[in-house]
C-alpha positions as CSV (number, residue, x, y, z in Angstrom):
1,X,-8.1,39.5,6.2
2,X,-9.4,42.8,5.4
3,X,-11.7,45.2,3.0
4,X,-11.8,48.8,2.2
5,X,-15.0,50.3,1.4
6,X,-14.7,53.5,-1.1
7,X,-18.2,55.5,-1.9
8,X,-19.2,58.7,-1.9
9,X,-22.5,58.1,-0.7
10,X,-22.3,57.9,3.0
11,X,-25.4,55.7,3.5
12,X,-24.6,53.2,1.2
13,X,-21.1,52.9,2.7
14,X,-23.1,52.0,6.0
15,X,-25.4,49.8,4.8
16,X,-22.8,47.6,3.2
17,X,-20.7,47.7,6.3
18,X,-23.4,47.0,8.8
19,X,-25.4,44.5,6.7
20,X,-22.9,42.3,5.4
21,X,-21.9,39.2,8.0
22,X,-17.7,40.0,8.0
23,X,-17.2,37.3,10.5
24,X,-18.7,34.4,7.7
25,X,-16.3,35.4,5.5
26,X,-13.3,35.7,7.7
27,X,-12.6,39.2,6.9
28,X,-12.2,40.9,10.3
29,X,-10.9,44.4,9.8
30,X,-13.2,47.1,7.3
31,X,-11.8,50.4,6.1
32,X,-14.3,53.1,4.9
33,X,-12.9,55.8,2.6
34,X,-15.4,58.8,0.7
35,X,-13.1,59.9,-1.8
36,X,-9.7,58.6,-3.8
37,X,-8.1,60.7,-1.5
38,X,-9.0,59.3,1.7
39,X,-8.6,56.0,0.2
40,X,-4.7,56.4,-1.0
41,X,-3.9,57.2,2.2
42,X,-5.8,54.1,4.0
43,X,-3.6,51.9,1.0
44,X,-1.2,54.0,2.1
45,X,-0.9,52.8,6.2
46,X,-2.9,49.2,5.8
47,X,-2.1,46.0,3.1
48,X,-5.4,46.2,2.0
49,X,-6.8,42.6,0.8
50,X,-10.2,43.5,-0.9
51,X,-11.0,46.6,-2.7
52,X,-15.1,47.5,-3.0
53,X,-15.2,50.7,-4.7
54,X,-17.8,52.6,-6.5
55,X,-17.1,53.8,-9.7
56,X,-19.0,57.5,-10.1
57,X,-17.5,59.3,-7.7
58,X,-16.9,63.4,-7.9
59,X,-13.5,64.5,-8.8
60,X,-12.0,61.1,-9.3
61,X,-13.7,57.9,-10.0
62,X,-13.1,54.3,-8.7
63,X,-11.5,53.5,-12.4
64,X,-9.0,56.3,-11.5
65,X,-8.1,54.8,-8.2
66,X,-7.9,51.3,-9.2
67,X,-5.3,52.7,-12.0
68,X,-3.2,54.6,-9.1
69,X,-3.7,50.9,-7.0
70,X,-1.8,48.9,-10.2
71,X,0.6,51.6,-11.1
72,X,1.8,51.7,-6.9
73,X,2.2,48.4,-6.8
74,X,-0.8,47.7,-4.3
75,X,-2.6,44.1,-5.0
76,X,-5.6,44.1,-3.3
77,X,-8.4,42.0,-5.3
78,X,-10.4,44.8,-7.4
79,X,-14.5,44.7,-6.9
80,X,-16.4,47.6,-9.0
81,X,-19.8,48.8,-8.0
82,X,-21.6,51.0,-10.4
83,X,-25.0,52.4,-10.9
84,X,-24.6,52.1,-14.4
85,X,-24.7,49.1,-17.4
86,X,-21.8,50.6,-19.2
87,X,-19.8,49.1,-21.5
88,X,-16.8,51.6,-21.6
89,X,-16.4,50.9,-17.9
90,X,-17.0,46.7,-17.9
91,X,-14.1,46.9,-20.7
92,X,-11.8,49.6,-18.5
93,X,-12.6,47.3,-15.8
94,X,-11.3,44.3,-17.4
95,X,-7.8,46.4,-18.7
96,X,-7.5,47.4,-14.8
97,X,-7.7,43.8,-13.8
98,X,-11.0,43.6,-11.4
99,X,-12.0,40.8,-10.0
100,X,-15.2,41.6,-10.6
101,X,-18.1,44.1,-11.8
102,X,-21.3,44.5,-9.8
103,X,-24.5,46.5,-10.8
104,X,-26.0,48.5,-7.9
105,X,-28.5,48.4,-6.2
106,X,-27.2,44.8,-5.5
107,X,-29.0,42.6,-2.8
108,X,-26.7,42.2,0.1
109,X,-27.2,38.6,0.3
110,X,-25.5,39.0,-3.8
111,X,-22.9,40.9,-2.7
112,X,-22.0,38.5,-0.2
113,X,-21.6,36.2,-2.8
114,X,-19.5,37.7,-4.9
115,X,-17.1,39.2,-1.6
116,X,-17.2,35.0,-0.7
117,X,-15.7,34.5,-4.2
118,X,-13.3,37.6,-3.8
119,X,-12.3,35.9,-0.6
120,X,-11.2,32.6,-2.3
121,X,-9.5,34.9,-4.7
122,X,-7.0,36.3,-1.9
123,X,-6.2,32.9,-0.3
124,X,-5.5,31.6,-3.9
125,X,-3.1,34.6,-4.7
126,X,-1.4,34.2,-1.3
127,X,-0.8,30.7,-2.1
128,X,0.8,32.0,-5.3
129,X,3.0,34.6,-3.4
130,X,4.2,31.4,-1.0
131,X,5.2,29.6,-4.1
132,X,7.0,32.4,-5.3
133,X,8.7,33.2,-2.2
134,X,9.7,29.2,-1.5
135,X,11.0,29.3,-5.4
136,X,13.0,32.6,-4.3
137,X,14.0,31.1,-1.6
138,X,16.1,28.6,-3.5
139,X,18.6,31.5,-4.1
140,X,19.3,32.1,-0.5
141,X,22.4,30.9,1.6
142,X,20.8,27.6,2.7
143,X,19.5,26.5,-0.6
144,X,22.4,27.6,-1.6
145,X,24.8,25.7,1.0
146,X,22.3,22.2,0.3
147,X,23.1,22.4,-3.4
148,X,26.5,23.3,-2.9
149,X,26.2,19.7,-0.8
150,X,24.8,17.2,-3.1
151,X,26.6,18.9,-5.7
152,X,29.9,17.6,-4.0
153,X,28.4,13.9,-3.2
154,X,26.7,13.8,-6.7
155,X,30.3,14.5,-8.5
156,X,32.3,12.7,-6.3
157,X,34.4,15.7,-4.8
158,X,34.0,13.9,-1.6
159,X,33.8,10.1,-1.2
160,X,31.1,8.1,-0.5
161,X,32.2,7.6,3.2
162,X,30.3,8.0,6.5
163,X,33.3,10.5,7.5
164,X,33.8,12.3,4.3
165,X,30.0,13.0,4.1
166,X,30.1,14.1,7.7
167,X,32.7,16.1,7.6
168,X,31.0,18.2,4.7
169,X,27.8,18.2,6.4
170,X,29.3,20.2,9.3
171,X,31.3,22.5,6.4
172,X,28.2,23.0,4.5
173,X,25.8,23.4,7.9
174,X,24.1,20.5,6.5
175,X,21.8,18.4,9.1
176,X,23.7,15.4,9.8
177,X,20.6,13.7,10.5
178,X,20.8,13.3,6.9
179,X,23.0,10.3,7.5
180,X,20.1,8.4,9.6
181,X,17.9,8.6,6.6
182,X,16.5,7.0,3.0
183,X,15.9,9.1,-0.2
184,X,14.4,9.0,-2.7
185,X,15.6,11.1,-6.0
186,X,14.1,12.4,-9.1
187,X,15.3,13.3,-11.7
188,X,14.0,15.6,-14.3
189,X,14.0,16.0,-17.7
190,X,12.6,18.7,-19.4
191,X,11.8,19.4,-23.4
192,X,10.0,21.3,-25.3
193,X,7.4,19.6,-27.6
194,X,7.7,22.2,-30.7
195,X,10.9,22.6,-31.9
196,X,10.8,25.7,-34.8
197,X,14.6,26.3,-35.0
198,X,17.8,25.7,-34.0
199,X,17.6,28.3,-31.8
200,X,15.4,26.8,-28.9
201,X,13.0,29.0,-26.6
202,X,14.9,28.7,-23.5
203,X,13.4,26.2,-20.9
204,X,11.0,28.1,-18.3
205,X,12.9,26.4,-15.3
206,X,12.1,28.9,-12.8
207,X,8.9,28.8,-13.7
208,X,8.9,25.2,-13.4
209,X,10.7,25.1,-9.7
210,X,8.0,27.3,-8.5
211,X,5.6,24.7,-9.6
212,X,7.5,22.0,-7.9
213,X,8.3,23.9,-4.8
214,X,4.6,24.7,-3.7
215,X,4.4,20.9,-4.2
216,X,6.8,20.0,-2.0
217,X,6.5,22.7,0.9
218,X,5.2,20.7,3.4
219,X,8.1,17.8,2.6
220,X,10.4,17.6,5.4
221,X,14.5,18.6,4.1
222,X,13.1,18.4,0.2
223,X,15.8,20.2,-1.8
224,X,16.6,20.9,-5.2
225,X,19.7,20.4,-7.4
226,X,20.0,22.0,-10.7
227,X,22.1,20.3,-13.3
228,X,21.7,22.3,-16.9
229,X,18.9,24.4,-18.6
230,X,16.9,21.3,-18.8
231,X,17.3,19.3,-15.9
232,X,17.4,18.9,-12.2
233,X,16.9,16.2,-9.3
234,X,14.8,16.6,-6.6
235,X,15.4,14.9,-2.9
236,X,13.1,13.7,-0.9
237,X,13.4,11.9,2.6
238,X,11.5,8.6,2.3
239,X,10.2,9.2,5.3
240,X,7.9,11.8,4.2
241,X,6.3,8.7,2.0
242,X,4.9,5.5,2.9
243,X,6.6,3.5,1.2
244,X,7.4,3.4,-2.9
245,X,3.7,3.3,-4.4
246,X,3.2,6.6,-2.7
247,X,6.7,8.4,-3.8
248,X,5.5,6.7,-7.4
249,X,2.0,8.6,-7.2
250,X,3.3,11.7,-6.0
251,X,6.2,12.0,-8.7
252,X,2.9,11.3,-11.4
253,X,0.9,14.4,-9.3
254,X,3.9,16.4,-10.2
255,X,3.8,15.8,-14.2
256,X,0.3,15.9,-14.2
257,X,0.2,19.4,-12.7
258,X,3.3,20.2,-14.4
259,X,1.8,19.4,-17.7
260,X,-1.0,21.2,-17.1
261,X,0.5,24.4,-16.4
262,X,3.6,24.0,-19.1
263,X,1.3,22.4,-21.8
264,X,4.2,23.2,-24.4
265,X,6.6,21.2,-22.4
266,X,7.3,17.2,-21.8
267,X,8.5,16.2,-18.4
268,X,10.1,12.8,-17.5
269,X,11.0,11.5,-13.9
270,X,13.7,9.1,-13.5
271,X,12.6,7.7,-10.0
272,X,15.3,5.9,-7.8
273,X,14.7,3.4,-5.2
274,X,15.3,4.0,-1.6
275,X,18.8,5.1,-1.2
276,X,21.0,6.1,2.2
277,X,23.2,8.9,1.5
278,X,26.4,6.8,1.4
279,X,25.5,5.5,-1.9
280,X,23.6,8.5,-3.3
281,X,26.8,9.2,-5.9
282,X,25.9,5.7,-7.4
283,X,22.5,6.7,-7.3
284,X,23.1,9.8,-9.0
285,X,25.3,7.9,-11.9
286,X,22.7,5.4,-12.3
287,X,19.9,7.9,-13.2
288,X,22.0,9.5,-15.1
289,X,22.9,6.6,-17.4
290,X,19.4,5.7,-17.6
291,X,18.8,9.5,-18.7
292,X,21.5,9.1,-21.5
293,X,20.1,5.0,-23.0
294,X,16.4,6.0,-23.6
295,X,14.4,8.5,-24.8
296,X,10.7,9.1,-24.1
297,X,7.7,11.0,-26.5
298,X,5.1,11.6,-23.8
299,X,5.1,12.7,-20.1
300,X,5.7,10.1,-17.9
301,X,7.4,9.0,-14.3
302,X,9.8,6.1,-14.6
303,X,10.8,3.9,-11.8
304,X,14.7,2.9,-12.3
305,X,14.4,-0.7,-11.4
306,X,12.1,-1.3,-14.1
307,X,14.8,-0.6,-16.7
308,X,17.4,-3.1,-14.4
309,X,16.5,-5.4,-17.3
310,X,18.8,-4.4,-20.3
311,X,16.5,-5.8,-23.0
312,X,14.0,-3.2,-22.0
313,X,16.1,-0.5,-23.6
314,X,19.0,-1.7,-25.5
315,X,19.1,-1.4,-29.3
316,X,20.2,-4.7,-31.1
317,X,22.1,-4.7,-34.8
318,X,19.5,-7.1,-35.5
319,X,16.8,-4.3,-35.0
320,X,18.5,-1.4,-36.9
321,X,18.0,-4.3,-40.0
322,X,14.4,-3.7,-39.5
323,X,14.8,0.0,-40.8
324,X,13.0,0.0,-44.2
325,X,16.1,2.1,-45.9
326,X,14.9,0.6,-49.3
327,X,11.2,1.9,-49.1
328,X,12.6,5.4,-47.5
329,X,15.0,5.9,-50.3
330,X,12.0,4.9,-53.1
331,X,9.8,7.2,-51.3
332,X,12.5,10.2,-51.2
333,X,13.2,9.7,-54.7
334,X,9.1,10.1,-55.4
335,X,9.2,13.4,-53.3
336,X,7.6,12.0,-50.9
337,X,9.4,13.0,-48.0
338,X,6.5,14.1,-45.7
339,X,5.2,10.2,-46.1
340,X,8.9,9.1,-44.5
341,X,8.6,11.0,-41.8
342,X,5.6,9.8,-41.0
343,X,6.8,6.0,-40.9
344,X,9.5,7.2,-38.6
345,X,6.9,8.0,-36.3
346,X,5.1,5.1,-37.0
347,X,8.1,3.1,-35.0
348,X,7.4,4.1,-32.1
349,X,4.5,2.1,-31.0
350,X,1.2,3.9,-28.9
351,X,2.5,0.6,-26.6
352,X,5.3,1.8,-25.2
353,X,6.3,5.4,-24.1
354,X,9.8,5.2,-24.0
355,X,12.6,3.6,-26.4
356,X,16.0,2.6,-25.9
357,X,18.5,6.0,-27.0
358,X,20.4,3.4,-29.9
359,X,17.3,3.0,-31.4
360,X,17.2,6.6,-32.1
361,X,20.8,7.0,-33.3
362,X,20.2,3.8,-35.9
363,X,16.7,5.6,-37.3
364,X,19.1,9.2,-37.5
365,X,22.0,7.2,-39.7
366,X,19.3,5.3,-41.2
367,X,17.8,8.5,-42.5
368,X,21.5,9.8,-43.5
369,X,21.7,7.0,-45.5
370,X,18.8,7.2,-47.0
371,X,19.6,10.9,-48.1
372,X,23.1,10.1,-49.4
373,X,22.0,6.9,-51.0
374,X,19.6,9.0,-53.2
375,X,21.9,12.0,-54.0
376,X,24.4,9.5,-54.9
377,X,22.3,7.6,-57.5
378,X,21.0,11.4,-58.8
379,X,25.0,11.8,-59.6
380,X,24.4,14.9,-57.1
381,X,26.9,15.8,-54.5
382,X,26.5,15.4,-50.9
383,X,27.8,19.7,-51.0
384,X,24.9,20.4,-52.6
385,X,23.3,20.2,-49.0
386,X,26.2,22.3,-47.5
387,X,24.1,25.7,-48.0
388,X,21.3,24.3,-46.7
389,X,22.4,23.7,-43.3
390,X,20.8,25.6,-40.9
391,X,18.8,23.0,-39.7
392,X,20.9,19.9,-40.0
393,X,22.4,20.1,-36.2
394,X,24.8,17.3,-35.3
395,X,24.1,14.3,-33.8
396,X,24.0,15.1,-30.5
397,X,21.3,18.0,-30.7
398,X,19.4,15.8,-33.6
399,X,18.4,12.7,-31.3
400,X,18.5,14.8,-28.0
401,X,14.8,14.7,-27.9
402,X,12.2,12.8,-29.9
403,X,11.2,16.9,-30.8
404,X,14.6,17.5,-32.0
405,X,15.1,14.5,-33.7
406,X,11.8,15.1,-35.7
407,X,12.9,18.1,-36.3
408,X,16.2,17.2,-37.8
409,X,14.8,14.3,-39.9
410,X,11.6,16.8,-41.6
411,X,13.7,19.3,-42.6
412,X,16.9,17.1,-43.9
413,X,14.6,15.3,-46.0
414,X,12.5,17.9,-47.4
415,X,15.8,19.8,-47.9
416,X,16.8,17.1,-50.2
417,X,13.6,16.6,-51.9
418,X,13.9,20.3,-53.0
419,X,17.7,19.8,-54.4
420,X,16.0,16.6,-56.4
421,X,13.6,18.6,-57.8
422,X,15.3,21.6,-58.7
423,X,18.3,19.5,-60.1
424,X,15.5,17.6,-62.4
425,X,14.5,20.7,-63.6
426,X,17.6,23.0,-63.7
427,X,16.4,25.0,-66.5
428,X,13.1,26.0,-65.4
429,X,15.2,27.0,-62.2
430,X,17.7,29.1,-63.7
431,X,14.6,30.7,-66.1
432,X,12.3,31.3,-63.1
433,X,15.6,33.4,-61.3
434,X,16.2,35.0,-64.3
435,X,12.2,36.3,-64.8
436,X,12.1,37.2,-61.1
437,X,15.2,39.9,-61.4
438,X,14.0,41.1,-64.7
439,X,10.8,41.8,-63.2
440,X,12.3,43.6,-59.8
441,X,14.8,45.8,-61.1
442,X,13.6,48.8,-59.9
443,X,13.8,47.2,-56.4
444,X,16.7,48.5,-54.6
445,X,16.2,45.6,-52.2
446,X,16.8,43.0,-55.0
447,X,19.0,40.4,-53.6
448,X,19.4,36.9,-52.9
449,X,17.5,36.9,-49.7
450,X,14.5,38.1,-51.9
451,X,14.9,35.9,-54.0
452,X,14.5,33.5,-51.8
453,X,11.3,34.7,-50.2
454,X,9.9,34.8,-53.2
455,X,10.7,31.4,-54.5
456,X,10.5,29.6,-50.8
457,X,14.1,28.8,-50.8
458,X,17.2,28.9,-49.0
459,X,18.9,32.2,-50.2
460,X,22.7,30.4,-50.1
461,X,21.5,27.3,-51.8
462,X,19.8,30.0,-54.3
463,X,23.3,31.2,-54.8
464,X,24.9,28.1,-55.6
465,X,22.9,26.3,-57.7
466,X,22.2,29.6,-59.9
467,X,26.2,29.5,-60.2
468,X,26.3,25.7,-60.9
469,X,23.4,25.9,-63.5
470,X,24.0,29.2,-65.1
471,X,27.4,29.6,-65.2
472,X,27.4,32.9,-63.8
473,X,27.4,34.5,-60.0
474,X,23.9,35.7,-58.9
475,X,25.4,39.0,-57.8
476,X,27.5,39.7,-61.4
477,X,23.8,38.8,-62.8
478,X,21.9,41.1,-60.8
479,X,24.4,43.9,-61.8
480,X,24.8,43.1,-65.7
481,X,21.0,43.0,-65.6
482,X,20.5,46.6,-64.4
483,X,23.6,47.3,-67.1
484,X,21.8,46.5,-69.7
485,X,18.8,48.0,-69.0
486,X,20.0,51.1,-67.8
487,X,21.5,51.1,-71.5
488,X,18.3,50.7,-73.0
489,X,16.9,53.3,-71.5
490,X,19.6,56.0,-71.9
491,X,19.4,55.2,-75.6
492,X,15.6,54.8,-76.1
493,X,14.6,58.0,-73.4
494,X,14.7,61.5,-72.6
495,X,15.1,60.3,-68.8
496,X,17.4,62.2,-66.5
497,X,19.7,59.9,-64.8
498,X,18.4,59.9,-60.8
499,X,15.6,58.9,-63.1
500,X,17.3,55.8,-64.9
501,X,19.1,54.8,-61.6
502,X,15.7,54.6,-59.6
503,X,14.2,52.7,-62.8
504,X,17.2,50.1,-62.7
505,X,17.5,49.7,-58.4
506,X,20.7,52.3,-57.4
507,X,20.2,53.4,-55.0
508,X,21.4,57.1,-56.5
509,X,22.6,59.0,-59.6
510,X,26.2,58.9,-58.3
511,X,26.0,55.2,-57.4
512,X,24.7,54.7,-61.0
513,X,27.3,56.6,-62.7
514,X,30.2,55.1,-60.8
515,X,28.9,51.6,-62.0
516,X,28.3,52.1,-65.2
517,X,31.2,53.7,-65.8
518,X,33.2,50.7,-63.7
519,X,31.5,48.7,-66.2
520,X,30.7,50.2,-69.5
521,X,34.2,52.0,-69.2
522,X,32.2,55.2,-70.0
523,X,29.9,57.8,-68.4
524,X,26.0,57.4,-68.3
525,X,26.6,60.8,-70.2
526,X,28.9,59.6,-72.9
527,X,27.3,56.7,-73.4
528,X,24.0,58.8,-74.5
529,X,25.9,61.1,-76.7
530,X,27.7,58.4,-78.4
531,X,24.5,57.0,-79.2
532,X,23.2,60.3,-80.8
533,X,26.4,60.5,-82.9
């Protein structure tokens, strides 16, 4: 490790080369420099770990060569030194990223400390920079050739036989040693614990592979398969453990640290048993099933054998009777559709942490039913939802995730709580559209979609129910609206017409005259002098 010393006092360059114990700290190469210039060429020539500058130097300052450090590219950890407590350069200091600002004069026996901490600082970077480069490194030709391998077994696109496997091991430059050893597999699941729209914040995947890789750097053959966006399977020789309680407590050390650095994010592990590459497609299909029949709500590392037992996540008809459809459709039809949702999430017990995936699909047609049920006995119908669904994904998506499923069932429900109200009270509706245009005329950008904002609702529901209630298309209204105002006005006013048109929202005279004449069947113009006849 290294340091270069920047200053333009010579002395003080000295002392703090000569007094400092370099050895203690294991930094065993230090750089002087008396100027930015001298000091751009040492970054230059050397990979400079620590940089100790001053700040007030003549000509350029230490600010000034910390900037021309970031914007090269150079990432040496940033130390200031500075004669003077001043705020402009603690908060430039912070912009620039230093590791640290130090008030001189400074004891040496301080300094030390702080160049101890600065020390830490590099070993903890470089341990980033592995990370990165073992996560990189899942893009070369070997990860490449691995994945390529279990890909094959996984899918069956070779058979499960001792020669088969073989024989792709030698295609693929796989170690055949492979074939002498246990694994152990995991299988990740990854979602995102806020869902906010159909359109999902992609998963940070990389992100998450670098994570896992620094954790499994010093595992012997550990490699990595990617199946989608949200989920891979990691495998491990068992040999590397000792025996399944450790495998167990490492898969928990990875969601813990996971979960720590992805707070957003909820991460399961479907862990196999000990497995011998001949039987690894099985494997594979077995965690995958496993995947597919339950669903979990909080991070968590699940051994496979402990779902062998089909009662501990199958989904009986008798259960889905359980469902309180009654109370749910009393409560929807009380607006209360915030209190449903919360005894949807009161099924799923604090005891357990994962459910069987039928249990999900009942509550999802449960809560279907529920919504029909009501709109049905409201003489509503069902299409009245049809605008409104930008949030009502398919099945599929909807019980995906606990998230997505939560998701789904809020907005469904408070969807339909708006249709019962506004059907209840069709005329106060219809009235408070109406008093909204008359009040925005002048707005060119009056339009459904403001409308909307205005009144917190869906702008093609707007559309369709004003229809249905009124009798009339929102758009004819709009226009008719500005008709008959602009009428008023050419009869009550001296107004010119760019005038009248920017009073009543067109955009421009000609606009104006071209609908009102399309309408009216006269001119602006002739309409006026008619008047005055």
């Amino acid at each position: 490790m290294n340091i270069l010393v920047v200053d333009d006092e010579y002395y003080i360059v000295q002392g703090i080369t000569k007094n400092i114990n370099w050895d203690d700290l294991g930094i065993h190469a230090v750089y002087t420099a008396y100027s930015m210039k001298q000091a751009q060429e040492i970054l230059q020539q050397q990979e400079i770990d620590i940089l100790l500058t001053d700040i007030e130097m003549p000509k350029s300052s230490g600010l000034d060569l910390i900037a021309w450090v970031n914007e090269n590219n150079f990432h040496p950890v940033k130390l200031l030194l500075t004669g003077h407590q001043n705020f402009d350069y603690a908060q430039k200091a912070i912009l620039l990223q230093c590791f640290q600002y130090i008030l001189k004069p400074v004891e040496y026996s301080v300094l030390e400390e702080e160049l101890t901490l600065a020390v830490e600082k590099v070993y903890e970077n470089q341990k980033v920079d592995r990370a990165k480069n073992i996560a990189e490194s899942w893009d070369s030709s070997k990860s490449l050739r691995v994945e390529m391998f279990w890909k094959e077994v996984f899918t069956r696109i070779i058979s499960s036989s001792k020669t088969s496997i073989t024989e792709a091991m030698n295609r693929l430059n796989v170690p055949v040693s492979w074939l002498k050893e246990d694994f152990y597999f995991l299988l990740f699941d990854v979602h995102a614990k806020n869902i906010t729209g159909d359109e999902e914040d992609p998963i940070p995947l990389g992100e998450i592979l670098s994570i896992v890789s620094e954790l499994i750097c010093d595992k012997e053959d550990a490699s990595i398969y990617k199946i989608s966006s949200s989920e891979f399977l990691l495998a491990m020789i068992s040999g590397n453990f000792k025996g399944y309680q450790h495998i167990f407590d490492f898969s928990e050390d990875i969601v813990r640290k996971l979960c720590q650095a992805l707070p957003s994010y909820r991460f399961s592990i479907y862990l196999s048993d000990q497995t011998p590459v001949t039987s690894v497609a099985d494997c594979y299909q077995l965690l995958k099933n496993f995947e597919s029949s339950i669903f979990t709500k909080e991070s968590i590392v699940i051994p496979v054998h402990t779902l062998s037992d089909p009662h501990t996540w199958e989904f009986s008809d008798s259960q889905m009777k359980n469902i309180p459809l009654a109370e749910w459709t009393e409560l929807l039809l009380q607006y209360k559709s915030s209190l449903i949702l919360d005894k949807i999430k009161a099924l799923f017990k604090d005891t357990s942490t994962y459910y069987p995936a039928k249990m999900l699909i009942a509550i999802y047609y449960g809560v279907l039913q529920t919504v029909f049920s009501v709109l049905e006995s409201k003489e509503i119908s069902i299409n009245e939802l049809f605008p409104k669904l930008t949030h009502h994904t398919d099945l599929i998506k909807a019980t995906s995730s606990i998230e997505n499923f939560l998701f789904w069932a809020g907005h469904l429900l408070s969807d339909t709580e708006e249709i019962l109200k506004v059907n209840a009270d069709s005329a106060s509706f219809v009235e408070s559209v109406k008093k909204y245009i008359k009040a925005h005329l002048d707005s060119e950008d009056l339009n459904r979609n403001s409308i909307a904002e205005a009144i917190h609702m869906n702008p093609d529901y707007i559309s369709y129910l004003f229809h249905k209630q009124s009798g009339q298309l929102l758009s004819t209204y709009i226009k008719s609206e500005r008709i008959h105002a602009a009428k008023k006005l050419l009869i009550t006013t001296d107004l010119s017409l760019q005038a009248i048109a920017d009073a009543t929202g067109f955009s421009n005279s000609s606009y104006f005259h071209k609908q009102f004449k399309k309408t009216v069947g006269i001119t602006p113009q002739q309409y006026r002098a008619k008047d005055m006849l």
